[in-house]
PLY file of the C-alpha trace (Angstrom):
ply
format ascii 1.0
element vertex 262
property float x
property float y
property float z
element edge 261
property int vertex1
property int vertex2
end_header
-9.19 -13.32 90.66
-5.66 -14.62 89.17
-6.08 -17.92 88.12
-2.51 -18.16 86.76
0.47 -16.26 85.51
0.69 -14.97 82.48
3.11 -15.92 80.10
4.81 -18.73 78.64
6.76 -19.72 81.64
4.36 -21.30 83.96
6.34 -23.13 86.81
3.10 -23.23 89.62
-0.40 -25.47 89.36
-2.77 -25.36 86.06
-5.00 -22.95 88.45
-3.53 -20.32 90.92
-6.35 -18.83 93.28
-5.07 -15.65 94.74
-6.38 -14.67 97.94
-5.93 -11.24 100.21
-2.63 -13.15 102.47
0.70 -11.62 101.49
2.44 -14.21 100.60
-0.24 -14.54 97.55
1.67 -10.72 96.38
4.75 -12.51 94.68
1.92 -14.17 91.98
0.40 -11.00 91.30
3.42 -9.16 90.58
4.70 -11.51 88.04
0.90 -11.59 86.38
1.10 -7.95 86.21
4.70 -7.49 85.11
3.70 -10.32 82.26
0.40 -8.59 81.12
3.00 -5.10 81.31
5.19 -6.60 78.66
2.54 -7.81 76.49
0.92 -4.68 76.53
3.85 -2.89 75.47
4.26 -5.15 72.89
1.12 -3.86 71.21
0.79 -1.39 68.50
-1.91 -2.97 67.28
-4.88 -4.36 69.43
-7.27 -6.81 67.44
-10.89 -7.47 69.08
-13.29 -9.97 68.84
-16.65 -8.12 69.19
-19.37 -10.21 70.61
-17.62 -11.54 74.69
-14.64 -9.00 74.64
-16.39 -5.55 73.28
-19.82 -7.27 74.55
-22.59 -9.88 74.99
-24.76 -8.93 71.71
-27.45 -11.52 72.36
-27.56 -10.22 76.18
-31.39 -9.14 75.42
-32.35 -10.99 72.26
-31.37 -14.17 72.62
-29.24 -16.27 70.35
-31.18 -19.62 70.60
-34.41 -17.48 69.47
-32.45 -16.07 66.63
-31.38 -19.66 66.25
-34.31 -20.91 65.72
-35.82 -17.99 63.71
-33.19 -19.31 61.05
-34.64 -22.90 61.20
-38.11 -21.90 60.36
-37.24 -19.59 57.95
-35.68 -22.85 56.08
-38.98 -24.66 56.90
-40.64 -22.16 55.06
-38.66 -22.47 52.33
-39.44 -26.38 52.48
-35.82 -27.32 53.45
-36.62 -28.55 56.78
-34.29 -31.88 55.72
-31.83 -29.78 55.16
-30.71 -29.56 58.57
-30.11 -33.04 61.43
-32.45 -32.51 64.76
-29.54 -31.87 66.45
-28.87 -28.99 64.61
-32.47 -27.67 64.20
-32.54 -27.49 68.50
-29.09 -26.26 68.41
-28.99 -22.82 70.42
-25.66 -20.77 68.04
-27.13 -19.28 65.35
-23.78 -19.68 63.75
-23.88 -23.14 63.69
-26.94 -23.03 62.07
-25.26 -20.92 59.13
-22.68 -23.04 58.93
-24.02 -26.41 58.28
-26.25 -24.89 55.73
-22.93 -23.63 54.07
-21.44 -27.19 54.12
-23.89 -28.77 52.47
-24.88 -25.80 50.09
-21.43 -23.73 49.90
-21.63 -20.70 47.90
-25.42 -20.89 47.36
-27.41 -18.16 47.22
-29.48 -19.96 50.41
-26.18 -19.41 52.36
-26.41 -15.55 50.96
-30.05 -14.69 52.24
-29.52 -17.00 55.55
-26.62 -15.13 56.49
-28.54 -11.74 55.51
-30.94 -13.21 57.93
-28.95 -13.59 60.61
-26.69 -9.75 59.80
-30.54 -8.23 60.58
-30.87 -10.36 63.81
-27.42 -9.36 64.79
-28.48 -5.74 64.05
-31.53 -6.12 66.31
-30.23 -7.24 69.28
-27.80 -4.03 68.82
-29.96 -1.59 71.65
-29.95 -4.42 74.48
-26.53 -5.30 74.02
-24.64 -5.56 77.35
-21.17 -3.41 77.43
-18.58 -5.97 78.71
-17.07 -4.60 81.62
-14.16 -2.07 81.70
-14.40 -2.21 77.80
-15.53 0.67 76.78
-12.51 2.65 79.28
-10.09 0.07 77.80
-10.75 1.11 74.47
-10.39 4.52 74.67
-7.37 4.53 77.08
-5.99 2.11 74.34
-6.50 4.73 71.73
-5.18 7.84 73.68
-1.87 6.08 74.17
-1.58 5.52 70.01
-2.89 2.27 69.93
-4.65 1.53 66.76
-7.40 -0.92 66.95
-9.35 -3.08 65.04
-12.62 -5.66 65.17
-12.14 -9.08 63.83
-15.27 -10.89 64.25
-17.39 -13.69 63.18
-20.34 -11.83 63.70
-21.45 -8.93 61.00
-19.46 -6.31 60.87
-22.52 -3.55 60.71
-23.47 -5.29 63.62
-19.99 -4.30 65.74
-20.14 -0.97 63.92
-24.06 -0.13 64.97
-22.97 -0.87 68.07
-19.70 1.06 69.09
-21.64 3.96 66.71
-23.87 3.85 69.72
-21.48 3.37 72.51
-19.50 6.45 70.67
-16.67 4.31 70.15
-16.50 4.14 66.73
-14.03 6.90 66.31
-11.52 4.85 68.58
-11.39 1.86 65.28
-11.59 4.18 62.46
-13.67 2.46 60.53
-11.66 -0.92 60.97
-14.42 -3.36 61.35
-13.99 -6.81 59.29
-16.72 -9.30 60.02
-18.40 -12.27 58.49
-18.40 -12.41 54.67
-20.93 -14.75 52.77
-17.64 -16.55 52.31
-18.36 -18.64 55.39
-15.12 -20.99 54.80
-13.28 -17.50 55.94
-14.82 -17.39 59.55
-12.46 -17.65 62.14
-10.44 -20.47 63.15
-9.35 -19.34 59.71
-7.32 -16.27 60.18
-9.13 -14.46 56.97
-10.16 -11.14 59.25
-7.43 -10.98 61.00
-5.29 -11.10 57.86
-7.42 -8.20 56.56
-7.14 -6.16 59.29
-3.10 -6.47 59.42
-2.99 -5.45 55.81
-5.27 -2.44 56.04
-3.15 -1.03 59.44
-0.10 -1.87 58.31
0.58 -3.77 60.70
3.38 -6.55 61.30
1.97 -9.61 63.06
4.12 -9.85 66.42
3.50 -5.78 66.42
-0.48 -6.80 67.39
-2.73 -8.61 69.83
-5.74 -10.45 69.64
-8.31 -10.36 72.59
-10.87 -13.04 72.18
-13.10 -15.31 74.32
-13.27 -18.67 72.08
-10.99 -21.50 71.18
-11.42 -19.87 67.57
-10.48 -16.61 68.03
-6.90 -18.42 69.33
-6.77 -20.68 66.26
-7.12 -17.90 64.21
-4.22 -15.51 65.84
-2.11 -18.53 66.01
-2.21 -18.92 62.24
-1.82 -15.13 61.36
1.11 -15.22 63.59
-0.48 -12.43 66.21
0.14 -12.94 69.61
-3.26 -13.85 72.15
-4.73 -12.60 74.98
-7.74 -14.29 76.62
-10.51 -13.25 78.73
-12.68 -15.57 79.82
-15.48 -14.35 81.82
-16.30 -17.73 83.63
-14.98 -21.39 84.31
-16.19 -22.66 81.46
-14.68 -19.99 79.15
-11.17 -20.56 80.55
-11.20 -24.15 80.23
-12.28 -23.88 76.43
-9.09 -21.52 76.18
-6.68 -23.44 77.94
-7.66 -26.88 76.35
-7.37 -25.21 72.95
-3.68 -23.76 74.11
-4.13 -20.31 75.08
-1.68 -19.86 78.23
-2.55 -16.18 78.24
-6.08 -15.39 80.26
-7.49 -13.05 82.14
-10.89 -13.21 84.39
-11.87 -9.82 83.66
-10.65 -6.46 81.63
-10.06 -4.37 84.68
-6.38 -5.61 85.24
-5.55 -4.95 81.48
-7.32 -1.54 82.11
-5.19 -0.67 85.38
-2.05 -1.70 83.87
-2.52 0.58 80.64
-3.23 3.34 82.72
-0.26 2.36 85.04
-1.65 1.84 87.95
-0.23 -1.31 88.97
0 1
1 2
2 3
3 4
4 5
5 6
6 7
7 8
8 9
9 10
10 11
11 12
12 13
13 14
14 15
15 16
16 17
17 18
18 19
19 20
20 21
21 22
22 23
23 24
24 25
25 26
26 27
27 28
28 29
29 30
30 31
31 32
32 33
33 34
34 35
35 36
36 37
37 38
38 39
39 40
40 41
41 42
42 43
43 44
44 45
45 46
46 47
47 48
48 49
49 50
50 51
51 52
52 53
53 54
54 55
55 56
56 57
57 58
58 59
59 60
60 61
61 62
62 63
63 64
64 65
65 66
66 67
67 68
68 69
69 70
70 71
71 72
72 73
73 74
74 75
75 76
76 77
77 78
78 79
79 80
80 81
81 82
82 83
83 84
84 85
85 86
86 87
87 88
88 89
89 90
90 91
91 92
92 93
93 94
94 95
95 96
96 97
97 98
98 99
99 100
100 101
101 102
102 103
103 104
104 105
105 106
106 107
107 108
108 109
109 110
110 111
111 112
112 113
113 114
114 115
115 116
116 117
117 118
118 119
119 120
120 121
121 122
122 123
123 124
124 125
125 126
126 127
127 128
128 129
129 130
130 131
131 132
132 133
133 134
134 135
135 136
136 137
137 138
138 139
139 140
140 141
141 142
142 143
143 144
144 145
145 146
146 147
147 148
148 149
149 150
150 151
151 152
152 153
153 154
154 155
155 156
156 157
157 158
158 159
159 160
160 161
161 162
162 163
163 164
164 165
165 166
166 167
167 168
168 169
169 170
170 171
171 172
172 173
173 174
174 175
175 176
176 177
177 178
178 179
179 180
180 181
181 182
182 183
183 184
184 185
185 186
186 187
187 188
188 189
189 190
190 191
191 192
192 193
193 194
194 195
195 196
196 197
197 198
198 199
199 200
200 201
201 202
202 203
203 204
204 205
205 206
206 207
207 208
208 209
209 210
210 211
211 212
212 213
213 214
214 215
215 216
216 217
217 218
218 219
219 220
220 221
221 222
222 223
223 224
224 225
225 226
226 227
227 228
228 229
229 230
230 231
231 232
232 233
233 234
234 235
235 236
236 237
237 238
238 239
239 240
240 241
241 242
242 243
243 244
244 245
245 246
246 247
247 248
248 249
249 250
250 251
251 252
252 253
253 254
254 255
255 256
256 257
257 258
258 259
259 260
260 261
C-alpha cells in the first residue's frame, strides 16, 4: 500500500509499490518512522471534512446538487449567467464560484450558497464515514490533540455530521467552513488562519490532512505543515503534481502509528 516514503528526503522512484518480500521491510520502516515524527510534531491536527472525515455526497450526489443550483438560476432567468461548460459541470462548488466571479458580493452569491449549505445538510444521513476516521479522531483527542475542521464545504454541514457520528465533542466546537465571502475558500488559507487563531496555535505546532491540491495550497500559505491521503490514483497524482511529498493511501497507518503499534 506504500507508494513512497514520507518525508522530504526522497532518494527511491516517484512510486514505491511495497509488496509482502522482506527486502520490501527497509521502505516501510522509514515510512513509518517519517509519519512517527510528523505525528509528534502535532499539537494541532487541522481536517478537511468532505474526503478525510468523509465522502458527504456518497448518497446524494454532487452532480445532482450541481445541477439543482443551475436550475434554480434558470428560474431566476439567469440561465446566461453561466457557459455550458459550467451548467453540465458535476462540483457544485464550481458552480458557486463562477457565479461569485461574475457577481462577487451579490446577494445571488448569498442565497446560491444558502442553496447549496441546505444540500450539503441533506446529504448529511447517507454520508459515508471515511475509513479509520472516526478511531483516528478520537485516539487523536485522547492523546491531547486538539483538532479542528477547515473546510470549503459549510460548516453546519461538518458539524451535523460529526453531531451524528458523536464526534463533535472531539473538535469542540472548532468548525470553520465556507463564508459567503467566497474569495476566502481554500487555496486561500482564510480557515485555516481562523482556526490557528482561535486554538492558539503556532503554525509548525499543526497539521493539515486534506485530499485536494487546495487544501495543500492553503497549508502552504498559513505556514502548517501537510499530510495527504489520497484514496485512489487519481487523488495522489493531483497531490503530488501540486507538491505535496507527504501521502498516504489510507488512514489506517496514521491510526496504527498513533496508537503505537508500529
Amino acid at each position: 500500500m506504500v507508494r513512497r516514503p514520507l518525508g522530504n528526503h526522497h532518494h527511491g522512484p516517484d512510486t514505491l509499490l511495497v509488496t509482502p518480500d522482506a527486502a520490501q521491510t527497509e521502505p516501510v520502516a522509514t515510512e513509518t518512522e517519517n509519519l512517527r515524527e510528523v505525528i509528534e510534531r502535532a499539537r494541532f491536527v487541522l481536517f478537511d471534512f468532505d474526503g478525510p472525515i468523509c465522502r458527504l455526497f456518497a448518497g446524494h450526489s454532487a452532480e445532482d446538487v450541481a445541477r439543482n443550483l443551475v436550475d434554480w438560476l434558470e428560474g431566476q432567468g439567469l440561465r446566461g449567467l453561466l457557459s455550458e461548460e459550467e451548467r453540465v459541470h458535476p462540483d457544485p462548488h464550481v458552480v458557486l464560484q463562477m457565479v461569485s466571479l461574475r457577481h462577487p458580493s451579490s446577494d445571488l452569491v448569498r442565497e446560491l450558497e444558502e442553496l447549496l449549505t441546505h444540500h450539503e445538510l441533506k446529504a448529511v444521513p447517507s454520508a459515508w464515514p471515511t475509513a479509520y476516521a472516526d478511531p483516528l479522531i478520537r485516539t487523536w483527542t485522547a492523546s491531547g490533540v486538539r483538532l479542528a475542521v477547515t473546510t470549503n464545504n459549510s460548516a453546519k454541514a461538518a458539524a451535523s455530521y460529526l453531531e451524528s457520528r458523536g464526534l463533535s465533542e472531539c473538535f469542540a466546537r472548532h468548525f470553520y467552513g465556507r463564508t459567503h465571502n467566497l474569495d476566502h475558500l481554500k487555496p486561500h488559507p482564510h480557515c485555516l488562519n481562523r482556526a490557528l487563531s482561535a486554538l492558539g496555535a503556532t503554525p509548525s505546532a499543526a497539521l493539515m490532512i486534506g485530499d485536494a491540491p487546495s487544501d495543500f495550497q492553503a497549508a502552504r500559505q498559513a505556514g502548517v505543515p501537510f499530510l495527504g491521503y489520497a484514496r485512489n490514483a487519481r487523488k495522489e497524482e493531483q497531490l503530488r503534481k501540486a507538491g505535496a511529498t507527504d501521502v498516504i493511501p489510507s488512514l489506517e497507518l496514521l491510526l496504527r502509528v498513533l496508537r503505537g503499534q508500529l
